[in-house]
KEVEXVO-740142 format. One record per residue: x, y, z of N, C-alpha, C in turn. Coordinates in steps of 0.2 Angstrom, whole numbers, always signed. Layout:
BEGIN
  n.c1  n.c2  n.c3 ca.c1 ca.c2 ca.c3  c.c1  c.c2  c.c3
     X     Y     Z     X     Y     Z     X     Y     Z
...
END
This chain:
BEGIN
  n.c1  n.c2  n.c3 ca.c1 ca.c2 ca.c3  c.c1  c.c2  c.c3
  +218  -226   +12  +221  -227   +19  +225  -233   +19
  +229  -233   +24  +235  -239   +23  +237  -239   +30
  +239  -247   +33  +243  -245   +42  +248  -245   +39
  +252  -242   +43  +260  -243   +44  +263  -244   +50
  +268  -249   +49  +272  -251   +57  +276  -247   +59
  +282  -248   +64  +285  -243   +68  +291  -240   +63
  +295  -245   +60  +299  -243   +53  +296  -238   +49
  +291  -238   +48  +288  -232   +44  +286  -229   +45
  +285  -228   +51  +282  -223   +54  +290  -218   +56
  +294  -222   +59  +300  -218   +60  +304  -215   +53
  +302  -218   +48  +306  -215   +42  +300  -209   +39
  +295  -208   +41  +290  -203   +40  +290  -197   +43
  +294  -200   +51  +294  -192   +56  +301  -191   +55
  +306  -193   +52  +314  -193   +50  +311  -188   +43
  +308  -192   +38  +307  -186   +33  +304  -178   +34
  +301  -180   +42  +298  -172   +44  +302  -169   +47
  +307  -173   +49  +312  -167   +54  +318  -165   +50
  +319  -169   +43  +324  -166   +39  +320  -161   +35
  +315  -160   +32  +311  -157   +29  +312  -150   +34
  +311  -151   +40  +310  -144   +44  +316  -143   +50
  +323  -141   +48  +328  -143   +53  +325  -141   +59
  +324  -134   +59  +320  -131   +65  +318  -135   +72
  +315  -141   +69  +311  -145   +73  +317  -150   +77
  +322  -149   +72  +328  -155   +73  +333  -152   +78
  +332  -146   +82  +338  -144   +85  +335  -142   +93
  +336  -148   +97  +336  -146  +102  +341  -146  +107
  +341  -139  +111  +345  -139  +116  +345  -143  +121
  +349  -141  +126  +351  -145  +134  +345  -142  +138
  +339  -147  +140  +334  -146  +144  +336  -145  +152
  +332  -139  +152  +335  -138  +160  +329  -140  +166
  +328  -140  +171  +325  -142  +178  +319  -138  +178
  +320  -134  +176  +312  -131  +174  +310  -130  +167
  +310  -134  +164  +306  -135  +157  +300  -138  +157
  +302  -144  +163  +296  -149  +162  +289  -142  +164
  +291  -136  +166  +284  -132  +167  +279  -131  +161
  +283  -133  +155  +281  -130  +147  +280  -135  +148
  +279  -142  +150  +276  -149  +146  +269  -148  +140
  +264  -144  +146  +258  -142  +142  +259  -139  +136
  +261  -132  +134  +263  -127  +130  +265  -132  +124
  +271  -136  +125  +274  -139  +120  +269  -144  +119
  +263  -147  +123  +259  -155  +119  +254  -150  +114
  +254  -141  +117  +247  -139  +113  +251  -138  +107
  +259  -135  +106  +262  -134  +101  +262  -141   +95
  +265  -146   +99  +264  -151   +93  +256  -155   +91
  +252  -152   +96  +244  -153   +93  +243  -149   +88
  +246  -144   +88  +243  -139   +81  +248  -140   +76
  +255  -141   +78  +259  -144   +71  +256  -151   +67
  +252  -154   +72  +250  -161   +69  +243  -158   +64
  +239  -154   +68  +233  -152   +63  +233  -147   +56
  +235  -142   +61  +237  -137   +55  +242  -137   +53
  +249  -140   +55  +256  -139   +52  +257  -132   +54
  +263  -130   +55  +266  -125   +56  +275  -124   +52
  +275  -117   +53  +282  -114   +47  +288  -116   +52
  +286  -117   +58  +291  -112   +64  +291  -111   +72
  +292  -111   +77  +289  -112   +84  +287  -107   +84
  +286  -101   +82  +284   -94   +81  +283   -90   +90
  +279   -89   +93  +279   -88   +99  +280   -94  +103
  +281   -98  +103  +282  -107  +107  +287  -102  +111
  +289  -103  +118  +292  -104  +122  +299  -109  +123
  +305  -104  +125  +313  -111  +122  +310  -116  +124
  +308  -117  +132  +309  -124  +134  +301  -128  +129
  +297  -124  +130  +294  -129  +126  +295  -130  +120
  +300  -125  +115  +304  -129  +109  +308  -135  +112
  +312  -134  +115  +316  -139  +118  +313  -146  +120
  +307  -146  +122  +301  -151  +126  +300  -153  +118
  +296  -150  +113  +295  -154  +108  +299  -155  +104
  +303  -153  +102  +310  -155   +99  +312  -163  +101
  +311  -164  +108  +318  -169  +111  +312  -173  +110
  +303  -174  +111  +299  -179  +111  +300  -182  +104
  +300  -179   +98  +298  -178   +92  +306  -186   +92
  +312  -182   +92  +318  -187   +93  +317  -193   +96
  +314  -192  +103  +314  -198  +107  +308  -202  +105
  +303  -201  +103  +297  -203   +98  +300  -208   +90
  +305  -205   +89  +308  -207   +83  +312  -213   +86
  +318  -214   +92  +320  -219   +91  +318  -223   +95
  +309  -220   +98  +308  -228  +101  +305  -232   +97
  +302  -228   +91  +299  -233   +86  +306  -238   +83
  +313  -237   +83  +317  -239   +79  +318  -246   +85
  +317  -244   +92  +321  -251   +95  +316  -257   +98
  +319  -262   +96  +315  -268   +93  +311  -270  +101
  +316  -267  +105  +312  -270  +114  +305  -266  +115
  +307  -260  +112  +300  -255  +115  +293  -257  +112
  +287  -257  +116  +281  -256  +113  +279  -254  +107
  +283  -247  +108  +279  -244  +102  +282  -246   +96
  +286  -251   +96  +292  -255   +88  +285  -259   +86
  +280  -262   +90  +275  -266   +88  +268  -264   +85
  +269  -255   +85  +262  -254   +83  +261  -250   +78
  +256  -251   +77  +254  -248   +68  +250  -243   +68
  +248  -240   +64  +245  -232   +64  +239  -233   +56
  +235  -228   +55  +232  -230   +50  +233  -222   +47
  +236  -223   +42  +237  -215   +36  +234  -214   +32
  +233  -211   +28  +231  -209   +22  +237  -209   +15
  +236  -214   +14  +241  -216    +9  +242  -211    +3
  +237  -207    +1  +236  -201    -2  +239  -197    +1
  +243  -195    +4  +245  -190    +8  +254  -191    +8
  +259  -184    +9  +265  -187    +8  +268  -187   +15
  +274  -193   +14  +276  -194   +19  +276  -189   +25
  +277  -182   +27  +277  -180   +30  +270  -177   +34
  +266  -177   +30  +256  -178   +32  +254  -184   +34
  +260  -187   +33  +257  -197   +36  +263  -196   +44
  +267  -192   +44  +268  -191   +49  +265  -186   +57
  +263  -182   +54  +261  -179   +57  +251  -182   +57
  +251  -186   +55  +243  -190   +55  +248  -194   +62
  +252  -198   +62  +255  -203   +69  +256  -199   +74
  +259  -194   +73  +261  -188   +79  +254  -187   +83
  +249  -186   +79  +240  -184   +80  +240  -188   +85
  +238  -193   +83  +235  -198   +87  +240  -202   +91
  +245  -202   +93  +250  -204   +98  +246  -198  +105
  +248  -191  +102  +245  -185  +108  +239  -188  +112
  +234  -190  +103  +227  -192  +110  +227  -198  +112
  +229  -203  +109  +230  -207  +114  +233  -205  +121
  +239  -205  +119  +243  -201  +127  +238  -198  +131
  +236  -193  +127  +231  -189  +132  +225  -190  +135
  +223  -195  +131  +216  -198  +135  +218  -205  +141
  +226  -205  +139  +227  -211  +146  +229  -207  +151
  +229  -201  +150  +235  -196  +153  +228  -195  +158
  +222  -193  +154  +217  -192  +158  +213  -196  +161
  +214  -204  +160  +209  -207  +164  +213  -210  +171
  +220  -209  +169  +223  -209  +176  +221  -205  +183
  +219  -198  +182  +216  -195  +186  +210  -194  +187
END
């Protein structure tokens, strides 16, 4: 196991979205997409544990919804003002880049998710 900071962690999730263009192409979000938010966190839940080929039955807007977090996830880690530029992750250095990626993708959701739940 090894931490890694937001640098590397951004050059981890770069390596997975070049590796899977698929991931890397999202469209213009429309006013109803935010309805798929759910759809798309279960989407990149199972991309983070099981990995996945493809959105397969995923829904556009929740393509569109993970797509654009996965991006936006990407250049908050790169700018020096944001939070998440300060924080580190623990991987499995055994593992390739793109498995050290989706181990941060993992645990960013439950974090997320469990602040997501103690707010209500």
């Amino acid at each position: 196991m090894k931490t890694v900071n937001a640098e590397q962690a951004a050059e981890s999730i770069f390596v997975l979205l070049k590796a899977n263009p698929w991931l890397n192409t999202p469209e213009v979000m429309t006013e109803n997409d935010f309805h798929a938010k759910d759809e798309a966190i279960l989407f990149l839940q199972r991309m983070a544990i099981h990995g996945v080929n493809g959105f397969g039955d995923t829904s556009e807007p929740a393509q569109r919804i993970a797509s654009g977090f996965l991006l936006d996830f990407m250049g908050k880690l790169m700018q020096a003002e944001h939070p998440l530029n300060r924080k580190t992750w623990l991987v499995d250095d055994s593992k390739s880049l793109i498995d050290q990626a989706l181990q941060i993708i993992a645990a960013e959701l439950i974090e997320n998710h469990h602040q997501t739940q103690a707010m209500h």
